[in-house]
N, C-alpha and C positions, 0 to 999 in steps of 0.2 A: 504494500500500500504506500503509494508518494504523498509525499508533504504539500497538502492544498494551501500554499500563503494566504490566500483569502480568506476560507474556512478555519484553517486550524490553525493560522496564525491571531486570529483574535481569542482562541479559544487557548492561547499559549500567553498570550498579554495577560490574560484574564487569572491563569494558573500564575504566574510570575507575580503579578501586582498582588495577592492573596498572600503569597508567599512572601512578600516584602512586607506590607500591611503587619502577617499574623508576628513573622520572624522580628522585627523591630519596635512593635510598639510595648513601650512598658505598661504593662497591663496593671502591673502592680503599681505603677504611679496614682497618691488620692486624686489629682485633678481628672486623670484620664479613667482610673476607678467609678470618682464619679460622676463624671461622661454619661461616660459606659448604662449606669443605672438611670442616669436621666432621661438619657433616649428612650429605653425600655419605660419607663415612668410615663413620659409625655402619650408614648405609645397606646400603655395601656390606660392611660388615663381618655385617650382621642377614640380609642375600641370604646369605653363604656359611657364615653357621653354623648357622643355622635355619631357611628356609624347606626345601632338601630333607629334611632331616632330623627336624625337627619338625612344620611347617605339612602337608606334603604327607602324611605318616602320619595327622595329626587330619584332615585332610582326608577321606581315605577311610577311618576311624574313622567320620568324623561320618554321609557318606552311609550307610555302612553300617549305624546308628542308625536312620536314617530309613527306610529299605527294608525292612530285617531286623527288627527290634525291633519286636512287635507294640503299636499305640495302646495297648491294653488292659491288656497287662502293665506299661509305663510308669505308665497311669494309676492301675493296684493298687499300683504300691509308692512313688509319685512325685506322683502325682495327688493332689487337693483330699480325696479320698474315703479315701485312704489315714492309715492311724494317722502319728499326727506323728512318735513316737517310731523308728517306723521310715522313716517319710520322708527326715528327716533325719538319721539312722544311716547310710541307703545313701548321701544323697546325698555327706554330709560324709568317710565311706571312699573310695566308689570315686571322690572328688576328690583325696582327700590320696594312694593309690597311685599316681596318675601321676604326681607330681613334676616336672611341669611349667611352664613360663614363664606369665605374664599374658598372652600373648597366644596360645601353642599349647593354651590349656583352652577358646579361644572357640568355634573350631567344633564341640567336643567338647558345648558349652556348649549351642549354636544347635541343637544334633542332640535335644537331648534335651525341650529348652523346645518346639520344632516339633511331636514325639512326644505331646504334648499334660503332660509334668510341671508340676508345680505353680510359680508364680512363686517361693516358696519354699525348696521343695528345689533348684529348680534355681537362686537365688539363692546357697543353700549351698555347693552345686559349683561355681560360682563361685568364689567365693572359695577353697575349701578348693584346689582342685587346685593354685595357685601358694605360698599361704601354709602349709598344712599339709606339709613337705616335711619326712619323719623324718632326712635327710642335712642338708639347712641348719640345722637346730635341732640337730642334733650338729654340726657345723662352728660353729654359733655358740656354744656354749657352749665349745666349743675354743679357738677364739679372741680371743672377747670376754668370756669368764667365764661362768660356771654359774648364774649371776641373771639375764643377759641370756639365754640359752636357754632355761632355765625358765620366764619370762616369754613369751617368745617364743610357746614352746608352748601353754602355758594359754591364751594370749593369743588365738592362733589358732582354735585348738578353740571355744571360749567364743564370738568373731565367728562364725565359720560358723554357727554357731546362732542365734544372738543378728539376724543379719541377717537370714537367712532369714526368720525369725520376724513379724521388723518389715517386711522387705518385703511378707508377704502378706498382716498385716493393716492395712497402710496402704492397700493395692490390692485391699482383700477383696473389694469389688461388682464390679471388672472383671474378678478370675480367674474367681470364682465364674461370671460368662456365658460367660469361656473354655473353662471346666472343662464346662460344659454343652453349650455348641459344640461339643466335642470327642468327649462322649460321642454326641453324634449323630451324627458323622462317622465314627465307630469300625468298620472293616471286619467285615464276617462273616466274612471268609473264615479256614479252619483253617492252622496255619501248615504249610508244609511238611518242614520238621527240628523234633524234638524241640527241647527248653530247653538240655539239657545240652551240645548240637550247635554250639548258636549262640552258650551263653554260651564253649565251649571255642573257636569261629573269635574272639571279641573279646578272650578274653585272651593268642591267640595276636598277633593285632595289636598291642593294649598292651605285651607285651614286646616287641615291634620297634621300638615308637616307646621305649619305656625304655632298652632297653640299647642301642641306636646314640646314644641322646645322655646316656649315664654321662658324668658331668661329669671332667676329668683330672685337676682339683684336689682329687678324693678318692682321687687314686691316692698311697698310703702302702703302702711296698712290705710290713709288716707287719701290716697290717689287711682284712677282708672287700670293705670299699671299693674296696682297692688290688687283691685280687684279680680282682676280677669288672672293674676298669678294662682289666685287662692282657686279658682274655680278652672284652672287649667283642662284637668282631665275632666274635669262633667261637658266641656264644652267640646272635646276633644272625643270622647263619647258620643255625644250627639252629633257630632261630625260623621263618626265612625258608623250611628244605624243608617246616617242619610246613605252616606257613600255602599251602604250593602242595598237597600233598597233600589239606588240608581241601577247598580249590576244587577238587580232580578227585573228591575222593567225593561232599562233601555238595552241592554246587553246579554241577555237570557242566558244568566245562570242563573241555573236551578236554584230552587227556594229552597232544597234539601243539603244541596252542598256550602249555601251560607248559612242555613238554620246547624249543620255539621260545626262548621268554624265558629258560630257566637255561641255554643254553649262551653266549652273549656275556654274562651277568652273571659265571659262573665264571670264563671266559676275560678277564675285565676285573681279577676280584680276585685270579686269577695271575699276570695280566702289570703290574698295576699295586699291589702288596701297601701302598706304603706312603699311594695314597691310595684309602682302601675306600669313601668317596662317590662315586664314579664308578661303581662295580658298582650301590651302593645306589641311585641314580637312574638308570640300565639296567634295575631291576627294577621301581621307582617308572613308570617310562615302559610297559615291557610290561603290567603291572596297567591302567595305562588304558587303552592299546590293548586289551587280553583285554574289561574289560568293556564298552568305548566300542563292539564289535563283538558282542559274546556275545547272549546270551538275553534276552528281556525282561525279566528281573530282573534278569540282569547289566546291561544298559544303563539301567535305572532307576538304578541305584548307580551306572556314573558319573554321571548325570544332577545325582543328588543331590549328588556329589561336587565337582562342577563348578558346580552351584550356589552350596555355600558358599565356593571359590575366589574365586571372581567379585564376590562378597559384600564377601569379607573383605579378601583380598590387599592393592588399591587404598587401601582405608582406612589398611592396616596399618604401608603403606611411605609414606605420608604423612603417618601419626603419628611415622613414626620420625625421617622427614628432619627434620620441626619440632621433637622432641625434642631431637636433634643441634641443630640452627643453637642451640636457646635455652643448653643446657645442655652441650652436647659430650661427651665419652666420659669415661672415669675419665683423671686426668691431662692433659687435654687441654680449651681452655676454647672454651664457648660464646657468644655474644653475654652470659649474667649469669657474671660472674666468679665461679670458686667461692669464692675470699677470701668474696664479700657470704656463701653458702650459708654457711659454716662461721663467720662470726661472727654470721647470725643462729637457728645451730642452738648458740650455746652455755647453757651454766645450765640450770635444770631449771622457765622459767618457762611459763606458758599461750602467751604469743608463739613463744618457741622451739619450745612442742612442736604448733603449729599449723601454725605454717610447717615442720616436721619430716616432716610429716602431709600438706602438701597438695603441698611436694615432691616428696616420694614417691608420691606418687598420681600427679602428673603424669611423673616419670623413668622410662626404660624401663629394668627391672633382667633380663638374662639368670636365668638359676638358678646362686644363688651366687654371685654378683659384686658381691652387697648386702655380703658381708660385709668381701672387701679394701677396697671403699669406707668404709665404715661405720670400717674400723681405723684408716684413715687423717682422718677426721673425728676418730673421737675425741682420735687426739693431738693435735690442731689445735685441742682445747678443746670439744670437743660433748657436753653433756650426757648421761647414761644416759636419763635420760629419753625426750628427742628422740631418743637412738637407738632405742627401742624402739618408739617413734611412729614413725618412719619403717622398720623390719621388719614392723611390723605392717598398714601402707599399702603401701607400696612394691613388693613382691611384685605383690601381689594385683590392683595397679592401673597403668596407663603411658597416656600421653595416646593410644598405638594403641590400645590396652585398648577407653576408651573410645568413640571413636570406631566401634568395631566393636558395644560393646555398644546403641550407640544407634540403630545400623542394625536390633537384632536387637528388642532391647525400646519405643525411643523415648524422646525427649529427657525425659519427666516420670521415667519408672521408673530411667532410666540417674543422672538428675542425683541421684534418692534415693538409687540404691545408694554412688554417690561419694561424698555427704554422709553418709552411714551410716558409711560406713570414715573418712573423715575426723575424721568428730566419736569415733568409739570410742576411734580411733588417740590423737589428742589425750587424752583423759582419761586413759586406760591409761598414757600418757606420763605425764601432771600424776600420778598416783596413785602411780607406779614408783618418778621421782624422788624422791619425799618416801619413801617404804619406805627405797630405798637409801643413800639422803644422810641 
């Protein structure tokens, strides 16, 4: 057998670099020690608060996108051919009502770029779903003052657009063949539920991936916030009969395979009240089963759905573990000590707010965790600036982020959109500073 340089020379890079990695690193060192366990930490702390709860609803959001969601309609209000002004209105709303993490908008993300929307609009959802979040821009202006929320917002709104914009005419010759492609690929076929049908089964799903992850640090027992926290899963619930009903009228499964799946899920959140992820992934599980078995449309969805699992998962928990080893959790230090982070986020100079910016681009921020970070940075001497360079980055981006976005777009469109948020962050920072100082 001869030596394939192509094939078995990556496959010998791969054995060498392993081999250097295991053979040099001091394992027993405490800071790479504890690295090591932070990674693992982050990891398994991102396994138990997000993937059933978030990943697994975009999940079957996304395939649902893909299955349900006619080519055509995406490409009227989303597509190349579509008024910008509307393009980018839907894209940049139905991004900013999910209020979701950098990494649970990605398959939401993939479902719709697939669907054939424009690099553009769908650049704008993007971004908007993590950064445009009307609760964190109220928590920031709560917490870190009413300049840095205000900024925050404008900030956000202005990129979502502003990228979009630049991504698709930086990439104009190649959408433009996509958007062609696409309309040639465009099914005949009529759809089988009206609009009003289909758009009512996706808003029942977006409230179930919203209010099972209502953040608890908006629970104030005298505010709307703190309401809807305390009543989270009864809403979440009621979400949950609507959306089995929609599957027995408009999508015909059987009444016998949902009446199957609701009785061990109720009988989980009776007997187990105080932990309701258990019921919640009981139902998550029956849903695949129901469609993994159902009708060619239902198996097409999970098809789809399993698709973007497949996709994305692997990437997502091996950005995270990297993010952990480099950076570690809040509190908790990485292989770069945060001391280096926080003195070289102070002042309000183009350095500070670059590195502020490409930080936060790279750190994985949950929703709302930017901002106990962020407090504790700024008393540690971190410029207004830098901080608003890194809200305005951070969010929207995370080294799984990436990772995932380059599986979906490719290493040319992905490295643009990072440098697009990078460099806006950075200005916006340099601009901010000098305003408030």
């Amino acid at each position: 057998m001869s030596f394939d340089r192509q094939k078995d020379g990556a496959a010998l890079a791969l054995i060498v670099g392993m081999f250097v990695v295991f053979y040099y690193t001091p394992f027993d060192h405490p800071q790479v020690a504890g690295a090591l366990t932070e990674a693992f930490a982050l990891a398994a702390w991102y396994t138990r608060e997000h993937v059933l709860l978030c990943l697994v609803p975009a999940f079957f959001i996304a395939g649902a996108i893909s299955v349900f969601v006619s080519q055509s309609a995406v490409m009227k209000y989303l597509g190349s051919e579509a008024q910008r002004w509307i393009a980018y209105l839907v894209a940049s709303v139905s991004g900013s009502i999910l209020a979701v993490c950098s990494c649970t908008v990605l398959p939401l993300f993939g479902g719709i770029y697939k669907r054939g929307a424009g690099l553009g609009p769908a650049s704008s959802f993007l971004y908007s779903g993590p950064a445009i979040n009307v609760l964190a821009i109220v928590l920031t202006a709560r917490v870190l003052g009413w300049e840095l929320g205000l900024a925050r917002a404008l900030g956000a709104i202005f990129f979502a657009v502003i990228i979009g914009l630049l991504m698709a005419f930086i990439f104009r010759k190649e959408e433009r063949e996509r958007q062609a492609a696409g309309l040639l690929q465009q099914e005949a076929t009529e759809p089988s539920r009206r609009l009003w049908q289909e758009l009512f089964f996706f808003v029942t799903m977006i409230a179930i991936l919203v209010f099972a992850n209502w953040g608890a640090s908006s629970a104030e027992t005298n505010s709307l916030w703190g309401t809807v926290y305390q009543w989270k899963w009864m809403i979440t619930s009621v979400c949950g009969l609507l959306f089995a009903s929609i599957l027995m009228v408009w999508f015909q499964v059987r009444w016998q395979q949902v009446a199957v799946a609701l009785v061990p899920t109720v009988a989980l959140a009776l007997l187990l009240p105080e932990h309701p992820v258990v019921p919640f992934a009981c139902a998550a599980l029956a849903l695949a089963l129901i469609t993994a078995n159902g009708n060619d449309e239902q198996k097409d969805w999970f098809d789809a759905s399993w698709g973007f699992a497949k996709q994305i998962m692997p990437l997502l928990l091996l950005g995270v573990l990297v993010a952990g080893l480099l950076l570690g959790r809040p509190d908790h230090e990485g292989l770069i000590p945060s001391v280096w982070v926080a003195h070289m986020v102070g002042g309000n100079g183009f350095g500070a707010n670059l590195f502020a910016a490409v930080a936060g681009a790279v750190m994985y921020f949950a929703t709302l965790t930017e901002i106990p970070i962020l407090e504790g940075l700024l008393g540690a001497g971190m410029g207004k600036g830098p901080a608003l360079a890194l809200l305005l980055a951070g969010p929207a981006l995370s080294l799984p982020n990436m990772l995932v976005i380059n599986s979906i777009l490719g290493i040319k469109k992905t490295a643009v959109f990072v440098l697009l948020v990078i460099i806006m962050a950075t200005i916006s920072g340099l601009i901010f500073g000098v305003v408030v100082s």
